[in-house]
C-alpha positions in Angstrom: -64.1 54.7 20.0 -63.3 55.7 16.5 -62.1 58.8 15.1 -64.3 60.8 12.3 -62.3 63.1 10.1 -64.0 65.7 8.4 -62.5 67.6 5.1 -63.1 69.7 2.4 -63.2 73.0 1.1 -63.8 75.8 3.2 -67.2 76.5 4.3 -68.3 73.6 2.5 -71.1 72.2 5.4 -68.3 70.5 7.7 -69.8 71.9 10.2 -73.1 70.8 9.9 -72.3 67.2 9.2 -70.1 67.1 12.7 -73.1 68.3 14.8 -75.5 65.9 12.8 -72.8 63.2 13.8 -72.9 64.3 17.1 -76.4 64.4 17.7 -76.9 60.6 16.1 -74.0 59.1 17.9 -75.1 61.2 21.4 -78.0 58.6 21.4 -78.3 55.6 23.1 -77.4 52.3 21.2 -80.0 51.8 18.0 -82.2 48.6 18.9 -80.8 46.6 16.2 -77.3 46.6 17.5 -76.1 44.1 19.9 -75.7 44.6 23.7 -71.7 43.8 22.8 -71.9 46.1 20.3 -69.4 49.2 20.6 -71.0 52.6 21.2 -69.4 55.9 22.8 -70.0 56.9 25.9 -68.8 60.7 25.1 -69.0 62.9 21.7 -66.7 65.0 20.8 -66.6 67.7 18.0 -62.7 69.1 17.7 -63.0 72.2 15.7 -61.8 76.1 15.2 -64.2 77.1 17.7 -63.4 74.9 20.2 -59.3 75.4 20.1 -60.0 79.1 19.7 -58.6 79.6 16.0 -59.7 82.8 14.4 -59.6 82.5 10.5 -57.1 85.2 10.4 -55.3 82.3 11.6 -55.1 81.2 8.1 -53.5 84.3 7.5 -49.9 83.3 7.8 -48.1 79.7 7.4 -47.0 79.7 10.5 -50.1 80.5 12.7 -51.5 77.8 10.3 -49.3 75.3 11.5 -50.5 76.5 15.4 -53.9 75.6 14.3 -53.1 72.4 13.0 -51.1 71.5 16.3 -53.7 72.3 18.7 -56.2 70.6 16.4 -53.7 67.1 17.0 -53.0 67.7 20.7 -56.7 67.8 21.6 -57.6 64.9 19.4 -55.3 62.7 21.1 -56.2 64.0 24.7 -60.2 63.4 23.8 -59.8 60.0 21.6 -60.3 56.5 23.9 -61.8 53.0 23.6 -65.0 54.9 25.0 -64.8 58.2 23.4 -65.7 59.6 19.7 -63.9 62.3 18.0 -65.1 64.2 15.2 -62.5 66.1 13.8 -64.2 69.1 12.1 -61.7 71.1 10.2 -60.7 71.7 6.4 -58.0 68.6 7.1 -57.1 69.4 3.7 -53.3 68.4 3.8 -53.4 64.4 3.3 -50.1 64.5 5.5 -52.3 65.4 8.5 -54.7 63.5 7.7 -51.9 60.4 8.0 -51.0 62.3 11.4 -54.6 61.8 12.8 -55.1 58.3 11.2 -51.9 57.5 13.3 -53.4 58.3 16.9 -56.3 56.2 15.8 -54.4 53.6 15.4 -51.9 53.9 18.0 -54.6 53.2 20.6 -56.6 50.3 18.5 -59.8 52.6 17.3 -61.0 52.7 13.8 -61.5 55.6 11.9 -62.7 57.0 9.0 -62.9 60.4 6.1 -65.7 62.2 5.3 -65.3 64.1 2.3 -68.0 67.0 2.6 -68.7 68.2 -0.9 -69.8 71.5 -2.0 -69.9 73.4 -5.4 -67.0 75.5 -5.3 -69.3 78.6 -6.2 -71.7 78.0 -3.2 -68.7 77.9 -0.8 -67.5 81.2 -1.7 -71.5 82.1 -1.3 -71.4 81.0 1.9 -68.1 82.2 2.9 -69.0 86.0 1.9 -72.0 85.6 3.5 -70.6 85.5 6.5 -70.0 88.0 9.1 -66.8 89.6 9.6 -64.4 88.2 11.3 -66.4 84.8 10.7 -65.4 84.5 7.4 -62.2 83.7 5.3 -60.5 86.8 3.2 -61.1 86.3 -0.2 -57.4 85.6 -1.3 -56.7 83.1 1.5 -60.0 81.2 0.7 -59.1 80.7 -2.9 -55.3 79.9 -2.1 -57.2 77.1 0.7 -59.0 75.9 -2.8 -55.9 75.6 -4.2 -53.5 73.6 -1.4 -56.6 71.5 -1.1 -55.5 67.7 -1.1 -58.7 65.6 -1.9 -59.2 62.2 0.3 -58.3 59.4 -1.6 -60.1 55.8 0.1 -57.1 53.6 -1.7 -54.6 55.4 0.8 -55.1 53.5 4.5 -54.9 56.6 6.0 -58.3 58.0 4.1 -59.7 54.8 4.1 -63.0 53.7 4.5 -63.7 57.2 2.8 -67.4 58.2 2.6 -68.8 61.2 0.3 -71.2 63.2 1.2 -73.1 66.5 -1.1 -74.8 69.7 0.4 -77.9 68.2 -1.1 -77.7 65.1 1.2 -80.0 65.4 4.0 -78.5 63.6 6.7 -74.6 61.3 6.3 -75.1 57.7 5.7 -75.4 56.7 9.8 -75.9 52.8 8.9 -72.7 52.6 6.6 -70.7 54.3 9.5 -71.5 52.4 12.0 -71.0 49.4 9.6 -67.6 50.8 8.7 -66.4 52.4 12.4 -68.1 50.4 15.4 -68.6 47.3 13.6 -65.5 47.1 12.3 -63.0 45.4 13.8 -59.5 47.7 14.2 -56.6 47.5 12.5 -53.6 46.4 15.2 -51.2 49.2 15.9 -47.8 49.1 13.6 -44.4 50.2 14.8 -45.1 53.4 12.8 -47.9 54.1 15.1 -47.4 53.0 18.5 -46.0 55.0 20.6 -43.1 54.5 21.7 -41.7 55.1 25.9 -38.9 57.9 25.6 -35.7 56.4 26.5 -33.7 58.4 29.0 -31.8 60.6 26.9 -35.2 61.8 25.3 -36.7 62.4 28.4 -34.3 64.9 29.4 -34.5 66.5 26.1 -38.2 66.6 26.0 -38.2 67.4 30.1 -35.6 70.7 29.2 -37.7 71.6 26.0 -41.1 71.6 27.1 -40.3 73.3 30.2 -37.9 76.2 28.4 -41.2 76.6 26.0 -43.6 77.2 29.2 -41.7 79.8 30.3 -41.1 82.0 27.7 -44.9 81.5 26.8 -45.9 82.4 30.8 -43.8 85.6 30.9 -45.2 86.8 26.9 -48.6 85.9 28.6 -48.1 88.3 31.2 -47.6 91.4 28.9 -50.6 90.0 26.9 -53.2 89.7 30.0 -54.2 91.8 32.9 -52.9 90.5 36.3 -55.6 87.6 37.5 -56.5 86.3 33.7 -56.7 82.7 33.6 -55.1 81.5 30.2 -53.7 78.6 29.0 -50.3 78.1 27.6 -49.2 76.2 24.2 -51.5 73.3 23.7 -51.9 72.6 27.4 -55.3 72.1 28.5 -54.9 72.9 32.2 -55.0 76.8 32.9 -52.9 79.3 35.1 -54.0 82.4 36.9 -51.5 85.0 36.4 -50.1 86.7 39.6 -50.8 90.1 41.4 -47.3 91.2 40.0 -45.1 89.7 36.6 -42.3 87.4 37.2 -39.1 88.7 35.9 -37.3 85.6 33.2 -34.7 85.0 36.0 -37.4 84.2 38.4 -39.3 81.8 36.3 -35.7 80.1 35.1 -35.3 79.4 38.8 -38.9 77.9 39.1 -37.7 75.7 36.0 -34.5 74.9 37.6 -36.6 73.8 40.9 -38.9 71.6 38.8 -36.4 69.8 36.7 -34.3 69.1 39.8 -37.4 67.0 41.0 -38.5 65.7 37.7 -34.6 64.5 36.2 -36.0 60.8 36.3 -38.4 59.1 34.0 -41.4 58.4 36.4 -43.3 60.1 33.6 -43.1 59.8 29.8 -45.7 61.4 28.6 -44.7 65.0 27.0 -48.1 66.4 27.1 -48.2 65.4 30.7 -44.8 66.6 31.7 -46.5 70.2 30.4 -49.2 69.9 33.0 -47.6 69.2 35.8 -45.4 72.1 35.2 -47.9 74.4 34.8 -49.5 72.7 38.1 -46.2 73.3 39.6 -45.9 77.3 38.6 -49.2 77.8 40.0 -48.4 76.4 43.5 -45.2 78.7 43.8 -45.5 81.8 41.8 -47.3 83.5 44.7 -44.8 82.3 47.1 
């Protein structure tokens, strides 16, 4: 099902729009559409909230480019041919928004950009209005305004491209459905599809991903009480941390163990080859 991105200036009413999206789309097919007619079967709104990003996040470049990560990983592990995703988020960077046009594509949905418009004066209203550690800090807001990369509908990638006021009441539902479950999808390109690792990749990716596992498990056991369930990286799937920490040597040898019985390709997946590690640290950590 397709892909809605949100954008625009910081607390400029994306988030509004995303749950009026969800709540329209969370209905059962309008009357008027045909039986054949393509509707989701799930909703789902991929925001700040929901990846746990703070705004102090926004703080730094590279906490930025965290955010932005785990905003991609999650839209591609929610987004099927059954499944809406609203991405809710500034998506002010047109390179990401190519990024997310590409998974769309990759898997034959369509997609589309809302540009949420606000008066620049009533989004710094609204962002001071807001409680701490809720809203943006003054200097990073206005340096937001500034990076901000407005949606363009003659680029593919922002296009069909719908714009939509704080004085709107509700977005234009008939034009979207026209536009994104109507619409027939573009066929993937070689720039989108994915393509299956070959084997020298798969080692790479297979050595990489694990190395990144383990050095995020042993930070997360000096950042979490003994018992904590947290979730490493991107990955989706969460661990309970042990009675007692794991020294690095111990964990290396848990990596070696793991890559000794994953060294052929019988998945290619990289997200995947994460969660089956972690699956695999929680089965023998205690042991």
């Amino acid at each position: 099902m397709p892909l809605i991105i949100l954008s625009g200036y910081p607390c400029s009413g994306k988030t509004t729009r995303a749950q009026q999206l969800h709540a329209f789309f969370s209905q059962p097919r309008p009357d008027h559409l045909a039986e054949t007619a393509a509707w989701p079967t799930e909703v789902h709104i991929v925001n700040d909230e929901s990846l746990r990003v703070t705004y102090s996040h926004y703080n730094a470049p590279v906490s930025e480019k965290k955010a932005r990560g785990a905003m991609l990983s999650a839209v591609e592990r929610l987004l099927s041919r059954d499944a809406l995703v609203i991405a809710d988020g500034m998506n002010y960077i047109k390179g990401f928004r190519y990024q997310l046009y590409c998974i769309a594509r990759a898997i034959g949905t369509p997609h589309c950009v809302i540009h949420c418009g606000a008066p620049l004066d009533l989004s710094r209203q609204w962002n001071a209005a807001r409680p701490d550690g809720q809203r943006y800090d003054e200097q990073i807001f206005e340096e937001l305004v500034t990076r901000y990369e407005e949606p363009d509908g003659k680029n593919r990638w922002d296009s069909p491209l719908f714009f939509i006021m704080n004085t709107d009441e509700l977005p234009p539902f008939d034009k979207l459905i026209d536009a994104i479950v109507l619409r027939k999808p573009p066929p993937p390109n070689m720039s989108t599809v994915v393509k299956p690792l070959t084997d020298t990749n798969y080692l790479f990716e297979l050595d990489k991903a694990t190395n990144e596992l383990v050095t995020a498990y042993f930070q997360a056991q000096n950042n979490h009480p003994p018992g904590s369930q947290v979730a490493l990286l991107d990955c989706t799937t969460k661990i309970r941390l042990p009675g007692h920490k794991l020294s690095l040597p111990q964990l290396r040898g848990l990596r070696r163990q793991f890559l000794s019985l994953n060294n052929q390709r019988t998945v290619t997946d990289v997200t995947k080859l994460k969660e089956l590690f972690i699956a695999y640290l929680q089965e023998n950590v205690n042991q």
